[in-house]
N, C-alpha and C positions, 0 to 999 in steps of 0.2 A: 573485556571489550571485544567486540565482534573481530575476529582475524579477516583482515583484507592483505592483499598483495601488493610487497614495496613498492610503490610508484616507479623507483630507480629502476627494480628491475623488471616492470614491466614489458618494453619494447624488446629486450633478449627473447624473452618469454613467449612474447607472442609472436614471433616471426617464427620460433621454432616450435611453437600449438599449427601456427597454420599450415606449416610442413604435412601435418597429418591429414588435411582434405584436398593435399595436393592433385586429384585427380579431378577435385569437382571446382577450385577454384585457382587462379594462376597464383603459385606459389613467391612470383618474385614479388606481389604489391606488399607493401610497409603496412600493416595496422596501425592507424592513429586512433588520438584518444579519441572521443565522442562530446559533442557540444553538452550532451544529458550526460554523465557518464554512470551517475549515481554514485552513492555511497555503500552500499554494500557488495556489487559486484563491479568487477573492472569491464569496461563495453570499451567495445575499438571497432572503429568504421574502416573495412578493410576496402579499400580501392577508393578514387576520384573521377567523376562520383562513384560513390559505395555500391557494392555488388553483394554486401554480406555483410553481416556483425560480427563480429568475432568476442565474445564474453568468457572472462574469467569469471567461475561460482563460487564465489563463500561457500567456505566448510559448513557453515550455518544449515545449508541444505544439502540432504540428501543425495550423491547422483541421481538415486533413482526415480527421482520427482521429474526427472526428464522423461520415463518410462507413464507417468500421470500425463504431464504434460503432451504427450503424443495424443494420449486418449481424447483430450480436452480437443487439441485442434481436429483432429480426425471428426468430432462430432461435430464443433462450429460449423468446418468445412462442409458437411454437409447438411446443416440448416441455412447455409447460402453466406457465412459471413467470411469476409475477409479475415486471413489469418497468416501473420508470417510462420513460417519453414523451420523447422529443426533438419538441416541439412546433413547427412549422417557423412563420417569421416571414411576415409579408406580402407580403413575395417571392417563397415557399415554400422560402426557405433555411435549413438545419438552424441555419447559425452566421453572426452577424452581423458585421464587422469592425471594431475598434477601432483607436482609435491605434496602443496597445502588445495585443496580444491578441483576442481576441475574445467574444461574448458569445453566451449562448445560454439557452433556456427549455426547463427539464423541467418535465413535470408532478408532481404533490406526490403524496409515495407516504405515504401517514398511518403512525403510525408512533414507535416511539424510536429514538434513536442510542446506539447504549454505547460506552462509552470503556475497557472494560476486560472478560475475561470474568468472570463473578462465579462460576463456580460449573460443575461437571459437564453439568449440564443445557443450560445456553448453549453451550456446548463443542460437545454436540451437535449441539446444533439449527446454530451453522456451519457443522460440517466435513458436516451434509447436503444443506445449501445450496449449499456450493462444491460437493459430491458431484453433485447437481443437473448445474449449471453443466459439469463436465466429463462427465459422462453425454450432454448435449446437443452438446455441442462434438467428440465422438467422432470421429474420423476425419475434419473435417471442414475442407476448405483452402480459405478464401474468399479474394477477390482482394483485397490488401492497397493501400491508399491511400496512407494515411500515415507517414512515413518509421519504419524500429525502428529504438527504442530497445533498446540492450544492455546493460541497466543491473545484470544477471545477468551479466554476464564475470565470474567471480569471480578468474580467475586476472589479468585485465585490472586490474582495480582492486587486488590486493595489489603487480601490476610499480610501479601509480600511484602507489602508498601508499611504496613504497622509493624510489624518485625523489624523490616531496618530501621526503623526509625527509634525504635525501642533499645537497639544496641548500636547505637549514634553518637554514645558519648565520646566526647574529644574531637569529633569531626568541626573543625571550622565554621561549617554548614549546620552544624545538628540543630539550632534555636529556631532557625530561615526556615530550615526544611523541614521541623515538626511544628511549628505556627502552621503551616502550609499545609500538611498532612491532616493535621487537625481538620482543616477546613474543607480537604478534601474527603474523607471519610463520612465527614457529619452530611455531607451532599449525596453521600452513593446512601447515606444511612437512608433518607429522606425521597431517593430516585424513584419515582412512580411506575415505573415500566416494568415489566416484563421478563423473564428468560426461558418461558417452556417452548421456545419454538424449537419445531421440528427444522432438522438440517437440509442442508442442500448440498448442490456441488456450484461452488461460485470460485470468481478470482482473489479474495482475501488480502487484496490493497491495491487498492481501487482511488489512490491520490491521482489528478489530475495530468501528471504527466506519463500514469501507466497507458493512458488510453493514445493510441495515434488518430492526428487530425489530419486530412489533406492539406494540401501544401501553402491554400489560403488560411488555415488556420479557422475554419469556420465549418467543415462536415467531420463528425466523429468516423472512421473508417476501420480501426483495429483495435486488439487489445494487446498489449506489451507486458513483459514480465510477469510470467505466470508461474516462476518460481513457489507461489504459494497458494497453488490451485489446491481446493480439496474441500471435505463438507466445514458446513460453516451456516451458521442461521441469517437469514435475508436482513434480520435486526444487525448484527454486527458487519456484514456486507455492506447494506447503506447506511448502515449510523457511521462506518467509518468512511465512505467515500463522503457523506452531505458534511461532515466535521470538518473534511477539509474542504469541498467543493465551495463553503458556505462561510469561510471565514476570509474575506478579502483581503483582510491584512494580514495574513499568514505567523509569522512567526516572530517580525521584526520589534511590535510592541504588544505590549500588554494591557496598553490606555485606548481607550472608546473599543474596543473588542464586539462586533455586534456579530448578530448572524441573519447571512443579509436573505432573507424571507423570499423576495424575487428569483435569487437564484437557485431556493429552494423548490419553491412550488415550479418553475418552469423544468426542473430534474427531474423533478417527481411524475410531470404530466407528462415527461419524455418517456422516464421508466415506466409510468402503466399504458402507457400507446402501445409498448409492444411487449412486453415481460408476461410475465404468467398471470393468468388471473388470481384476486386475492379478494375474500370476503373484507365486508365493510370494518368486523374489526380488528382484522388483519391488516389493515389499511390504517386506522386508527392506531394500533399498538408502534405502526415505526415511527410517530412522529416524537415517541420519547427516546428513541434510537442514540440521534447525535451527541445528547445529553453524558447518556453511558459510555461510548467508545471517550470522548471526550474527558470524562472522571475517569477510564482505563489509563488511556493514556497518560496521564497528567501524575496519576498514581507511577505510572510508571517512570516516568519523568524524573518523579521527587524522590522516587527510592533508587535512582542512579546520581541523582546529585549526591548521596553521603555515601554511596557503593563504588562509583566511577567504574563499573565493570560491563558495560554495554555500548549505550551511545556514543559514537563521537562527539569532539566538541569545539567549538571555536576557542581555542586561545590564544589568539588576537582579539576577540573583541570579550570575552572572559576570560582573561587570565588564570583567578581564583578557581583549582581542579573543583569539579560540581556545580560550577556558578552559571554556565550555558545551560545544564538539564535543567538548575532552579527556573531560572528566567522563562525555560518550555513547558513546565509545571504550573507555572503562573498562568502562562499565555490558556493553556489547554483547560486550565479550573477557571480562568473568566469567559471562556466561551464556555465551556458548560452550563454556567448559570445563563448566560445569554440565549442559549439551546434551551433553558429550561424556559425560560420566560416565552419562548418564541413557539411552543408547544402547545399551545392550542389552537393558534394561527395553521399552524400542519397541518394538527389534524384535521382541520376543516380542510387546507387545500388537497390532501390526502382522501378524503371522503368526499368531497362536495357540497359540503351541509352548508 
């Protein structure tokens, strides 16, 4: 399971992380939690109102993805876009060392977080944001720090997903989860797309609350957590932001599951108003994108429901260990198929045709 930082001892923690930028920021304010806080790193909005973030980093990442991440904003910054701060500590070290992880301060980008797209309009305003983002990033190979992650093997993680499910026996789970597996496999067997694209340098999760909106909640304005900047093909970049962009009902069921087409094609006409330019069947090949991140996922899902060595999980609303990743395995292989169905609708809004 991913190592996060006891909640308990959070607040000790972070009063004595922010001792160490004691010069750039008043060291008497309290870090509280964060309305977003997420689930892999601990975020604290230090001051009222906030003057800074204060972020504990999962072990998960590297420190020196902070030393990437500099790169990343420095080049935004000067293709003109808005970018919060890696505020270096009294040291003048980007990232501080913890026991388990480490600790670091952004500066506070004002702002909402959305947790879902509401509507055509927001659709847009992302897909020209990340359009943005890969506009700046064009052709551009900085010198990489911190170790990649290949969290996009898509063919890696369905071999991952048949293994565990092959030494499953006795698991509670193992019928649920290789019924499941089955179906998910027979779907990548079957996937029409693509994997010879060439890399880029993009942001590598690109869910809907990584992006900051101004304060109406209606102009895309920044991008957030870049923990997992680095090269990555424009196919897994938006197959994994339209997977989530594009599924309205997120996570909560797994009945009428659609993928909702409007807030497709209005992302998409966001991201080629300003993104790089892309031959027509480069254009055509991401419209089987969603489909794939979607069977990654979902694989991934089902071979933590009989593992339980990754995801967190609700148990308050799963009790049974593994039965939250099943229920997101489901959710993620019935939009897949709704991704697939909805695949040739793309690639016309993708093309024009």
């Amino acid at each position: 399971m991913a190592q996060l930082l006891p909640p308990a001892a959070a607040p000790q923690a972070a009063v004595a992380a922010l001792r160490r930028w004691s010069s750039r920021v008043d060291p008497t304010l309290v870090p509280s939690a964060a309305p977003d806080a997420g689930l892999i790193n601990t975020t604290l909005l230090v001051g009222a109102p906030p003057v800074a973030v204060l972020q504990w980093v999962n072990p998960l990442f590297s420190p020196l993805v902070h030393l990437d991440i500099a790169l990343l904003l420095e080049r935004l910054r000067d293709a003109g876009m808005t970018c919060p701060t890696l505020i270096p500590a009294d040291d003048g070290a980007l990232w501080q060392e913890a026991e388990a992880g480490c600790w670091r301060l952004w500066s506070f980008v004002p702002g909402t977080t959305l947790h879902r797209v509401t509507g055509p309009a927001v659709a847009a305003e992302a897909g020209a944001l990340v359009g943005r983002l890969h506009a700046a990033t064009e052709g551009w190979a900085p010198p990489r720090h911190a170790p990649l992650r290949h969290i996009h093997d898509t063919p890696a993680r369905l071999a991952e997903l048949e293994a565990a499910l092959a030494s499953a026996d006795g698991h509670p789970l193992a019928a649920d989860a290789r019924a499941l597996g089955a179906q998910i496999l027979g779907d990548w067997a079957t996937w029409r797309g693509a994997l010879d694209e060439a890399e880029r340098i993009g942001h590598g999760d690109l869910k809907i609350s990584n992006l900051r909106f101004d304060p109406a909640g209606e102009k895309a304005v920044s991008l957030l957590d870049l923990d997992t900047v680095g090269p990555i093909t424009l196919g897994a970049e938006l197959g994994d932001a339209w997977r989530s962009w594009c599924n309205p009902l997120g996570e909560d069921t797994v009945d009428d599951i659609i993928f909702d087409m409007g807030i497709f094609q209005a992302s998409a006409e966001g991201f080629l108003s300003t993104g790089p330019a892309l031959d027509r069947g480069a254009r055509a090949a991401l419209a089987h994108a969603p489909e794939r991140i979607a069977l990654e996922l979902a694989a991934r899902f089902c071979r933590d429901a009989v593992l339980n060595s990754y995801f967190r999980e609700d148990r308050a609303r799963f009790p049974q260990a593994g039965g939250h990743n099943l229920h997101r395995a489901r959710v993620q292989a019935a939009l897949a198929r709704a991704a697939r169905s909805a695949a040739p609708a793309a690639a016309r809004a993708l093309t024009g045709a």
